[in-house]
C-alpha positions as CSV (number, residue, x, y, z in Angstrom):
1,X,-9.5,112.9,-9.7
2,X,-13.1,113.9,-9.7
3,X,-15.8,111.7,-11.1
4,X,-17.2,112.5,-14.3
5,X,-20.8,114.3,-14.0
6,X,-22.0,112.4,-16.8
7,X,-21.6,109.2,-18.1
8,X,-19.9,108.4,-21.2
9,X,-22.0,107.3,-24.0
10,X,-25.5,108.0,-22.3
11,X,-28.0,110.1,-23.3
12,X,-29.9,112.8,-21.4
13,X,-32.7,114.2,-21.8
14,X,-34.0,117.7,-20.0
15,X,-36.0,115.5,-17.7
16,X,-33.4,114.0,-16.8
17,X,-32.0,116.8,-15.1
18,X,-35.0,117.1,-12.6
19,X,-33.4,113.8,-11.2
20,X,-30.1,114.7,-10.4
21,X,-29.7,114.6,-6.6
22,X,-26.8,117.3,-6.6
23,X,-26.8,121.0,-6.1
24,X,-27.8,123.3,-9.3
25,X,-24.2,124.9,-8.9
26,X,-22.7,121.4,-9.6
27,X,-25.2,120.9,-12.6
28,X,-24.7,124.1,-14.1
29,X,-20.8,124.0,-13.9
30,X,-21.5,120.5,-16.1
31,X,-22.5,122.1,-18.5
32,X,-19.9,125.1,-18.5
33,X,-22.2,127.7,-17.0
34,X,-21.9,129.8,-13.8
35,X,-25.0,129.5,-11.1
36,X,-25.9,132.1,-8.4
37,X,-28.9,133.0,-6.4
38,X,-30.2,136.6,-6.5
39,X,-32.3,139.5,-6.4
40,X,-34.1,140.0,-10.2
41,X,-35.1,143.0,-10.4
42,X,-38.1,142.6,-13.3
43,X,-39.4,145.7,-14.9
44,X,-43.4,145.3,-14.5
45,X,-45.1,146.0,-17.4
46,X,-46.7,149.2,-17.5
47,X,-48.5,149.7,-20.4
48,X,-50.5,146.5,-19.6
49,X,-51.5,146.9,-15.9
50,X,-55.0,146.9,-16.3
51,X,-56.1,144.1,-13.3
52,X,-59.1,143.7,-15.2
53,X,-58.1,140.2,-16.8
54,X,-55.9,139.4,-13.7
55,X,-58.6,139.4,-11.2
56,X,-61.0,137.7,-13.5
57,X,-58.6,134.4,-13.8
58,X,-57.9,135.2,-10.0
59,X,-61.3,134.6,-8.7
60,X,-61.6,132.1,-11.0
61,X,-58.8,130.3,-9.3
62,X,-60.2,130.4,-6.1
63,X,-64.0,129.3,-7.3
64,X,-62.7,126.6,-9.3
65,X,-59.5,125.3,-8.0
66,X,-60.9,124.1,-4.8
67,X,-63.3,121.4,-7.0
68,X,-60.3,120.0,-9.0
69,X,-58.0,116.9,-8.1
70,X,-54.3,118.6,-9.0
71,X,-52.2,115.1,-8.5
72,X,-50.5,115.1,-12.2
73,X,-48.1,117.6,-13.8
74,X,-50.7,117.6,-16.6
75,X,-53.2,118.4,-14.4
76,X,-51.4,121.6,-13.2
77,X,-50.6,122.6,-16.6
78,X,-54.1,122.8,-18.2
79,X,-55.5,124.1,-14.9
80,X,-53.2,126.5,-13.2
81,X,-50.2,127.2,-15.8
82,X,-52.1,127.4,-19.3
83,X,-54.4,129.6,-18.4
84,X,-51.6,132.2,-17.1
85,X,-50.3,132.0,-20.5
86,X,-53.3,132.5,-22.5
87,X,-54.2,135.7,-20.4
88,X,-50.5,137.3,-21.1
89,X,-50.6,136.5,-24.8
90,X,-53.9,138.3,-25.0
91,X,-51.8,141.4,-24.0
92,X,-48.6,141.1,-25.7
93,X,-47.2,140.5,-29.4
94,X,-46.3,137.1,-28.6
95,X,-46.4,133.4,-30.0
96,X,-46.3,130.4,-27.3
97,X,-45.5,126.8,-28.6
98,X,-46.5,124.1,-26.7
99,X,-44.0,121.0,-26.1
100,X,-41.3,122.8,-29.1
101,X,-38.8,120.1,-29.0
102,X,-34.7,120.4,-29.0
103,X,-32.1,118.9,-29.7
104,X,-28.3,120.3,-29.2
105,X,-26.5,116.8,-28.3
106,X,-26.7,113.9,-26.2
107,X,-26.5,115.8,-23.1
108,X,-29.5,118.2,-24.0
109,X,-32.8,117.2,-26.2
110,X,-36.3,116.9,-25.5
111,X,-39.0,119.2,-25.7
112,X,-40.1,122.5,-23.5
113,X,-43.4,122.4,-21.9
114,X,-44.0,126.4,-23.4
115,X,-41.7,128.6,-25.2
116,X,-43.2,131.9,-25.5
117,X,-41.1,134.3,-28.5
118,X,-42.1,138.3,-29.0
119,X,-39.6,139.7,-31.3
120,X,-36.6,140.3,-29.3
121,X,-37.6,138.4,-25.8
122,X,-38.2,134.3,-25.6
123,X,-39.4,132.9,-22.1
124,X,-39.3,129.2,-21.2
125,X,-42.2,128.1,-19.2
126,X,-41.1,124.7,-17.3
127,X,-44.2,123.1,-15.6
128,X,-43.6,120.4,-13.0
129,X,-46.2,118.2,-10.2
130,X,-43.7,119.5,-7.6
131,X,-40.2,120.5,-6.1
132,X,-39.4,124.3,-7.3
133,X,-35.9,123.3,-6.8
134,X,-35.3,120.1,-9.0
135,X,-37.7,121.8,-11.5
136,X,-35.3,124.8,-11.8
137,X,-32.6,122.0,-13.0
138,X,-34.4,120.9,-15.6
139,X,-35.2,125.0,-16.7
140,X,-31.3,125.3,-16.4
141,X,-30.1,122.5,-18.9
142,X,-33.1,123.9,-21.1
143,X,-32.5,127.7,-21.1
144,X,-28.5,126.3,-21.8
145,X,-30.0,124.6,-24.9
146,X,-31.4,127.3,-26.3
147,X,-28.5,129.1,-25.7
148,X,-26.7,126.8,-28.0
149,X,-29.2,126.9,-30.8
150,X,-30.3,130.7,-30.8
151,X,-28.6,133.6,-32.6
152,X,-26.3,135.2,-30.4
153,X,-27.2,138.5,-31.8
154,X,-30.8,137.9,-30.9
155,X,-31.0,138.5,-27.3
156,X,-28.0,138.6,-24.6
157,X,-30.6,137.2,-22.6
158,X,-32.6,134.2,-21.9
159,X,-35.1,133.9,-19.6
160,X,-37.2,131.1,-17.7
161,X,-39.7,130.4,-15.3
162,X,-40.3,126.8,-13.2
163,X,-44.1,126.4,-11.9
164,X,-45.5,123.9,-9.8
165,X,-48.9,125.2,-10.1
166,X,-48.9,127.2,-7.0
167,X,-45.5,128.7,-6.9
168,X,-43.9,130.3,-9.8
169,X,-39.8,131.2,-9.8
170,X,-38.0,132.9,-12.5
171,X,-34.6,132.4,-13.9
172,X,-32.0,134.4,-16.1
173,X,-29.6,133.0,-18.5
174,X,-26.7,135.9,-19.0
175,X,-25.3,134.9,-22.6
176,X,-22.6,136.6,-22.6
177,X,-20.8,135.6,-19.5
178,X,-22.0,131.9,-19.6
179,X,-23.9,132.4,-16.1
180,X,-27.8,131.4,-14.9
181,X,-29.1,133.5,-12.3
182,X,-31.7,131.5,-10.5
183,X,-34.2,134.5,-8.7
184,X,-34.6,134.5,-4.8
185,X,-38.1,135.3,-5.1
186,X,-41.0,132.8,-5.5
187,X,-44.4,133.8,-6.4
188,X,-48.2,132.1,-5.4
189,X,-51.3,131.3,-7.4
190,X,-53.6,132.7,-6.8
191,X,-52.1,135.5,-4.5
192,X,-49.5,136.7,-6.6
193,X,-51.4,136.2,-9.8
194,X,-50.8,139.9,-11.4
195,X,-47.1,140.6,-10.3
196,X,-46.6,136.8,-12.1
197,X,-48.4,138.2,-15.0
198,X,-46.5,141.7,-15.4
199,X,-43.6,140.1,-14.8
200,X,-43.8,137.9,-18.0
201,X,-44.6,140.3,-20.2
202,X,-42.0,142.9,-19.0
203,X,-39.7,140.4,-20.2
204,X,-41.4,140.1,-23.3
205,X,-41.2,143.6,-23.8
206,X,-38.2,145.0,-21.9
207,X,-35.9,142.2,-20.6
208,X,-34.6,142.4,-16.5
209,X,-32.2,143.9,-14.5
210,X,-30.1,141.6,-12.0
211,X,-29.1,144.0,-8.6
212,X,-28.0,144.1,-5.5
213,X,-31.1,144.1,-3.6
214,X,-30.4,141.0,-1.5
215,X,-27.5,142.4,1.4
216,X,-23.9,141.3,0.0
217,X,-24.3,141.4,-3.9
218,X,-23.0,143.5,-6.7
219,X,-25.0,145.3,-8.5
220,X,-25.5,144.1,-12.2
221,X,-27.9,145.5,-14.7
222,X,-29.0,143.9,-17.9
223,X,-29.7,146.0,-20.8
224,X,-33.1,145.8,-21.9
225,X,-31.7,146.6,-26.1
């Protein structure tokens, strides 16, 4: 008989998560969800792809970075992660909320680092010191929460992003079929600093589309209405 994954009677919280030592497959089966690993096709945002406000916050990274000690999680967040954020929201009908706390039962609470809402999009901004991978663990058992607690007519759905400062992945959470589709792609600060940018406010404004771009997948497209 296979062990329980969790232990009767304790409570977890979404940090938690970040310290299992088992595969995100096993975790997301936990929790009743299907994981895979593929191609995300995001649509960039074209009616904001002026590089103007990109490249300012990019040079700035590479002027200013250099002179900062980045050895906390906080540290990342106001330098590297919040200022990301502040430059999409000054381009999209958005709201972000800074540490909006949950609580679905005693296998999911706690509080997101971001949660950024337009009308029909909401993106979940998970900021960690380091390891994408455990950090994408956490983002799971959050996006799963809010899964639980939003509307199911508002969105089919969910997305998230894990950032360690200098690397940025992106996840789906596919509502109707109880699946999280974790990106193959990772993306750098400051290198990748616009394509990171477009990438959230596509979703803000159109949603994604999961494909077969990576050799051996089916193709899958997620309706953007």
């Amino acid at each position: 008989m296979d062990k329980p994954f969790f232990i009767e009677g304790k409570k977890y919280t979404f940090s938690d998560y970040f310290d299992f030592n088992c595969p995100a497959e096993e975790i997301a089966n936990a929790l009743g969800y299907f994981f895979d690993t593929r191609c995300i096709d995001f649509p960039l945002s074209k009616k904001n792809a002026d590089k103007t406000e990109t490249m300012r916050l990019q040079e700035d990274f590479y002027q200013i970075l250099p002179k900062i000690s980045l050895n906390s999680e906080m540290a990342k967040r106001d330098f590297m992660i919040a200022p990301v954020l502040w430059t999409v929201i000054r381009w999209v009908k958005a709201k972000i909320n800074v540490e909006y706390p949950i609580y679905v039962d005693d296998k999911l609470s706690g509080s997101l680092d971001y949660l950024i809402r337009s009308e029909q999009r909401l993106v979940v901004i998970e900021a960690k010191k380091g390891d994408l991978d455990k950090g994408f663990n956490q983002l799971m058992a959050e996006l799963v929460a809010l899964d639980k607690i939003e509307r199911k007519d508002f969105t089919g759905f969910l997305y998230g992003a894990i950032s360690i400062g200098e690397l940025w992945r992106f996840g789906v959470l596919e509502r109707s079929k109880s699946a999280i589709h974790r990106d193959l792609h990772t993306y750098r600060v400051p290198e990748d600093l616009h394509q990171i940018f477009l990438i959230i406010i596509g979703i803000l404004q159109n949603g994604a589309y999961l494909h077969g771009g990576c050799v051996g997948q089916e193709n899958l497209q997620v309706s953007t209405t």
